[in-house]
Each structure stands twice: as structure tokens, then as C-alpha cells.
N, C-alpha and C positions, 0 to 999 in steps of 0.2 A: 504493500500500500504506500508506503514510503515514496518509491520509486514513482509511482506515478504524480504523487504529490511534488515530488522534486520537478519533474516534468512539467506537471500545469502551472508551479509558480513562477519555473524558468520560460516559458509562452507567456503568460500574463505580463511577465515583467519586459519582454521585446515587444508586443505590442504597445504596450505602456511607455516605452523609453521612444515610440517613433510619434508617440501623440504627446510627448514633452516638447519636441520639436515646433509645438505650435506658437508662430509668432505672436509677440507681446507689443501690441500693436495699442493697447490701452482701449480698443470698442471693436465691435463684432468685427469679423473676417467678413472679408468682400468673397466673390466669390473669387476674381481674380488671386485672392490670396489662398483660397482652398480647392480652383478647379472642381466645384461644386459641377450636381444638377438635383435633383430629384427625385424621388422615387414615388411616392403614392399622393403627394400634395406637394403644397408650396413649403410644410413645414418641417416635411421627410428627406433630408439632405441626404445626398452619399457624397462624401467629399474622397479627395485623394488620400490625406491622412486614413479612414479607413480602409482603403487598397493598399496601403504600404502596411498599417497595424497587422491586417488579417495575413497579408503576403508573409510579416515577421514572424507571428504565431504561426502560422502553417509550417516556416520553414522548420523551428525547434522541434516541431512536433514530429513531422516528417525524417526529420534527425535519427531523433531518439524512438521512436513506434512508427515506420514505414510499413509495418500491416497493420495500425489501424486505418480505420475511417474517422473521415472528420466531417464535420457537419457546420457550417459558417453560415453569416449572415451577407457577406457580400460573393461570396463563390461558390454560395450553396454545395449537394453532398460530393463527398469527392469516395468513390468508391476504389477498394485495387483488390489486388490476386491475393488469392490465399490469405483473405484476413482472418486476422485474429480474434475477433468478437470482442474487440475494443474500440467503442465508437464517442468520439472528444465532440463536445456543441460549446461553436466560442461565439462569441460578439467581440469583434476587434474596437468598437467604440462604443458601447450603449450609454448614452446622452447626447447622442449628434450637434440635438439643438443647441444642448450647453455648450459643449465646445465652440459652435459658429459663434455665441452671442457673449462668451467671454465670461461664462458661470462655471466655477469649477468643480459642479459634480457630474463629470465624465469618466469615463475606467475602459479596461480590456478586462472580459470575462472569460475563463476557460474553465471547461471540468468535463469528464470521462464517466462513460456506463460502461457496465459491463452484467449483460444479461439479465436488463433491467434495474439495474442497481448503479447508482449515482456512488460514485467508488471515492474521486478527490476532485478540488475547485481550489480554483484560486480567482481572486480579485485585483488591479493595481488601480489609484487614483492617483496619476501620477500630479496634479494640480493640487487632490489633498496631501500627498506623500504619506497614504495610507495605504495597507495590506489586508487582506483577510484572506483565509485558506482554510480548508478543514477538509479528511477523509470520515468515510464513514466507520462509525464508531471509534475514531480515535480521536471527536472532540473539533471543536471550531476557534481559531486563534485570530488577532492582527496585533499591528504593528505599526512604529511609523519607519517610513520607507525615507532611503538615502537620496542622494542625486540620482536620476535615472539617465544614463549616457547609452546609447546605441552599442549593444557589443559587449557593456561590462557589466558586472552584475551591481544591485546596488548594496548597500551599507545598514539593514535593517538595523532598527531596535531592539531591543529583551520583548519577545513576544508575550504577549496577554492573553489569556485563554477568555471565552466569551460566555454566558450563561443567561443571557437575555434581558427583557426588559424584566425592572421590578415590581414585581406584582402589587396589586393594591393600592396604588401610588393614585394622588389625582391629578388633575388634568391631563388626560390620556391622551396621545398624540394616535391618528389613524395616518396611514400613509398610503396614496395611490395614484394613478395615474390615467390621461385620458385618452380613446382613440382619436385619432384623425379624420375616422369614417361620422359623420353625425349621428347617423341611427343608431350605431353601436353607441354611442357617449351618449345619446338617450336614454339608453338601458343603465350604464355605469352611472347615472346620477342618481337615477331611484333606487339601486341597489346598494349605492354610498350613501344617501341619506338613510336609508332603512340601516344600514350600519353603525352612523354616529348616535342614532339614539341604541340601540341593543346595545351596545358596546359601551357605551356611556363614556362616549369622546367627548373632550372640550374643547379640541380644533383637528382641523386637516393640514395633513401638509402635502407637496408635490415635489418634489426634490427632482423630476426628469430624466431617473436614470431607476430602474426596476431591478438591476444588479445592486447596486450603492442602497434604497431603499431595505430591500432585504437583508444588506450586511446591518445596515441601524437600527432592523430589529432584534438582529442577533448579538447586537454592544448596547441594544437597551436604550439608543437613542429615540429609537420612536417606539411603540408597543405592539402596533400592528400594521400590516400593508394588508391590502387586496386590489387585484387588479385583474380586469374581464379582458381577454383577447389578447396576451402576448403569446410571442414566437416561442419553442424550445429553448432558445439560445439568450434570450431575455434573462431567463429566470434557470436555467439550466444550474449554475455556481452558485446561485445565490442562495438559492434553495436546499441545497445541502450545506451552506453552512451556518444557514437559520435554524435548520433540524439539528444539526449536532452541538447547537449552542441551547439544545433543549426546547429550542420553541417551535411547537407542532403546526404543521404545513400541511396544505393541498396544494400538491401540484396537479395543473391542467390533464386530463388522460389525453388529451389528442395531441399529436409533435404541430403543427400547421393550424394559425390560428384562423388563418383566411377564409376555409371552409367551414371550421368547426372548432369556433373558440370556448376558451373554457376558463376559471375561475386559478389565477396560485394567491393561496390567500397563508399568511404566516403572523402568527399569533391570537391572543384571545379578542375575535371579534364579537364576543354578546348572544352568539347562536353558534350550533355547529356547521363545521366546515360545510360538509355537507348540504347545509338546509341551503345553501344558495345554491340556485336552479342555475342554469346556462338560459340564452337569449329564447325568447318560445319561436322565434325564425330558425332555430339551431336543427340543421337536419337530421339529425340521429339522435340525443338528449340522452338523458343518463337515467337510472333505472336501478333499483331496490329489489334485492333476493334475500332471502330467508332459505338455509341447509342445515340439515342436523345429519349427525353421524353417531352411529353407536358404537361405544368402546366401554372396556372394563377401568381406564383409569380416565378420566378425560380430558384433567389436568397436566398428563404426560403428553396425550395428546396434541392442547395446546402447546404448550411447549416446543415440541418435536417441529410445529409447523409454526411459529412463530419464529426459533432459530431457524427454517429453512426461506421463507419468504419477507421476515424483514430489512425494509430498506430505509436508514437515515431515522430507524426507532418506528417507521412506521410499518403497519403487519399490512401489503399492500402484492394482492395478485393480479396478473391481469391490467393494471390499471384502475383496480376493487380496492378499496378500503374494507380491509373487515372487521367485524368484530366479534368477541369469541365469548361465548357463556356457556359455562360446564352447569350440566346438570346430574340426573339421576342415573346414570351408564348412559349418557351421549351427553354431546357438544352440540351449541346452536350457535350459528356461524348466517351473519348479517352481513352483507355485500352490498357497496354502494359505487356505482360503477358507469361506464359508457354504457347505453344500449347495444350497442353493435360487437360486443364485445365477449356477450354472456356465453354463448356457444363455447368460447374460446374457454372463461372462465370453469365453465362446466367439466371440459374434459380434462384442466391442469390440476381441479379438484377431484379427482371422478372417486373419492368414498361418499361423498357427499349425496342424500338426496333432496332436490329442489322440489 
């Protein structure tokens, strides 16, 4: 686990050390100064800094795991021979806007699956000269980060391990963020209001970066995010290391938010993860099973399948949340899940009957 963690933080930190390069021009970049266009609006930048970011990430990764896959936001999947069933989701920039407009919460995100299991991430701000990183179950850290120079590593500080926001506290900060699409950001305001009262928030914040968001609620800067329709690669990093900093997460079940978006919501929002629906335009929606199985210990049981399918603390099949209640010689096992999916669920459980 190590290994790989060495890897995503030496990626993070080359993409990060090529968007330090960003001229300090004292107000936004022109586009002349970024070779800018657009991608889905006026507000959706792809600049050149992230073709060089992702180009740098790619290169370390391709280094050091030449039979993974990697999955990007600007060169999308890159498949090869004989891979290894290690497949890396990076965002060489998530905060575009911030970077154009001279806001410094921008970063390079990387982190690695491995047979559905979010395995190591790393995060770099190189404008906050902040780190964060974590493998699964061995914990979620940051740090503050050295000079970042093209080529050499940087000069960390004594890293801080993470344990989330503290509970109980008032004035709760919520944190989230909007689509571009209007209809979609119609849905995310009703479902964000419905949220600041359940959750019993006393403000929002919007910070513009869904990676950086998720490390703040894993350092307890903010208490909770949620946010309808991001990419994989958005939340890919950040997500594990808000779970391994203890704070329980939904992550989206579909990779591709365009079709079929869905909900990564991380910390105590005032209802369960769960209860929030996907858009009622969402063509497939998600769907609640109920399975029991009979055994003579049931508690071993659980057990046995919780060390085999949990990922980042959560007991998660399929893209199923489940949940386990031993009873009298059987377990009752609660699946909350993509519809499109149950099939699939069905035969990776098959003691179980539905």
C-alpha cells in the first residue's frame, strides 16, 4: 500500500509543481496568458496548464505502473496490454475557475482502485502549500508543502494525521458546489436547502474545488460537503481521504456524471446518506433490497463479509451500501444501490435470498 501511496503523492506533486508555474500577474489570467477555450460553458475552462498538469501526472504514473490504467479529466481512459487491475482517476487541476480568477483553492488530485477499492490518494495545493494523502485503512494525513519546483520533490512538514470535523460544535459549516447545467443546479438548491435545515447548518460555503472541499472535511475545516453530478475524478482522492479520516461518505455509484449523476456527500448531513434521491430525470435511479441468509453463527458471518467487501470502512458491494442485522440463525442484509445494478448484486451475493 505504501508503494502506491509513494506513487500518487509523487503524481500529485508534478502536476502541482506545473500549476505553480502560474503567472502572478496580481488579476485573472487572460486567456492569452492560459491559451484557454472551453468546455461545456463560458465558465468551464480547459486551459494549457491543465494539459501540461495531467501530461506530468501521467508521465510519473506511467513510470512507475505502465500496466495500469489511468482515467483523466482532460485525456480521458487510457487503456494498455496486459493490465494489471490497477486503474489511477486524476484531475490534473480541479478548480479551473480558481486558478483563471487568481483564488487559491486549486490542486492536482490522484488516487488508485483496485477491484473496486479506492486503495491510496493524494492531494497538492500548491497556492495553499498544503498536502493531504491517505491509503485505505492506514489513516488520512496533510501537511504543509515546500516550494514546488518542476522535477524536485518538495520539503514537507511533520505530517498531521486527520480525524474530522468536531462533532457537536455550532455553527456548522455545509460545503458544496454548483452545476453549470441550470436544471441540474435547480435540483442542487432544493436538495441544499433541504440540507441546511436537517443538518442544522448556520452557513454554506463554496470553496470551487470538490477535491480541496472534501480534504476540509477530513481537517474538520468544514463539517460536511455534498454535491449532485460530479465526475469520478472530482471526488475520486478526496473521498478516501475523508473516509479514512473517519468521516462517513457516499460516493456517487455511476463513474460518468453526464448520463447518470449521483450524490458524494461526506459527513453528518441531518439524514442518511442514503435518503437523498438522484434527479427524478435520472434514467436508471437507485433502489432498496432487503436479503437474509441463514447460518448457525451470524455474527461470524458478518464479519467474514465485512473483512471481504469493505472499502475506506464502508461495507459496500456492487456499488450497494449494506447493512447487516444478525438475528435468530440468519442475517438480514439491507442494500441500497443503483437500479441497474441489482442483477449484478445478486449473483456476487448469491447465499443470499431477495
Amino acid at each position: 500500500m505504501n508503494a502506491f501511496l509513494a506513487v500518487a503523492r509523487a503524481a500529485a506533486e508534478a502536476g502541482a509543481a506545473q500549476l505553480a508555474q502560474r503567472p502572478e500577474t496580481g488579476t485573472p489570467l487572460t486567456v492569452t496568458d492560459l491559451g484557454a477555450e472551453t468546455k461545456s460553458s463560458g465558465s468551464d475552462w480547459v486551459t494549457d496548464f491543465d494539459h501540461r498538469a495531467e501530461d506530468a501526472i501521467r508521465f510519473v504514473l506511467q513510470s512507475y505502473r505502465p500496466h495500469d490504467e489511468i482515467y483523466g479529466e482532460e485525456f480521458g481512459a487510457t487503456t494498455v496490454e496486459n493490465p494489471s487491475g490497477y486503474r489511477w482517476s486524476i484531475d490534473p487541476l480541479d478548480g479551473t475557475t480558481n486558478f483563471i480568477r487568481g483564488l487559491p483553492h486549486y490542486c492536482s488530485s490522484v488516487a488508485v482502485q483496485y477491484e473496486g477499492r479506492w486503495i491510496a490518494a493524494a492531494i497538492v495545493a500548491p497556492a495553499l502549500g498544503r498536502s493531504w494523502w491517505a491509503t485505505d485503512g492506514g489513516g488520512a494525513f496533510t501537511t504543509r508543502t515546500g516550494p514546488l519546483d518542476v522535477g524536485l520533490p518538495s520539503q514537507p512538514a511533520e505530517p498531521v494525521r486527520l480525524t474530522g470535523p468536531v462533532l457537536g460544535r455550532s455553527g456548522r459549516l455545509l460545503s458544496s458546489g454548483f452545476s453549470y447545467d441550470p436544471t441540474r443546479r435547480g435540483f442542487q438548491f432544493e436538495q441544499l436547502q433541504r440540507l441546511l435545515q436537517t443538518g442544522d447548518f448556520s452557513d454554506l460555503r463554496r470553496a470551487g474545488s470538490a477535491a480541496l472541499d472534501l480534504c476540509m472535511v477530513a481537517d474538520g475545516t468544514l463539517d460536511a460537503y455534498a454535491e449532485y453530478g460530479l465526475q469520478e475524478y472530482d471526488w475520486a482522492a478526496g473521498a478516501l481521504i475523508a473516509n479514512e479520516a473517519g468521516v462517513p461518505v457516499r460516493r456517487p455509484a455511476w463513474q460518468v456524471s453526464d448520463t447518470t449523476p449521483d450524490w458524494i456527500i461526506a459527513g453528518d448531513v441531518g439524514v442518511d446518506h442514503h435518503a437523498l434521491e438522484v434527479d427524478p430525470n435520472h434514467p436508471i435511479g437507485r433502489t432498496q433490497l432487503t436479503g437474509t441468509v441463514t447460518t448457525d453463527n451470524p455474527q461470524d458471518w458478518i464479519e467474514q463479509l465485512t473483512a471481504k467487501h469493505t472499502a475506506g470502512g464502508i461495507l459496500q458491494v456492487n456499488n450497494f451500501h449494506l447493512h447487516c442485522t444478525p438475528g435468530d440463525g440468519m442475517v438480514t442484509v439491507e442494500a441500497t444501490g443503483p437500479a441497474d445494478q441489482v442483477t449484478s448484486l445478486q449473483q456476487r451475493l448469491g447465499d443470499l435470498r431477495w
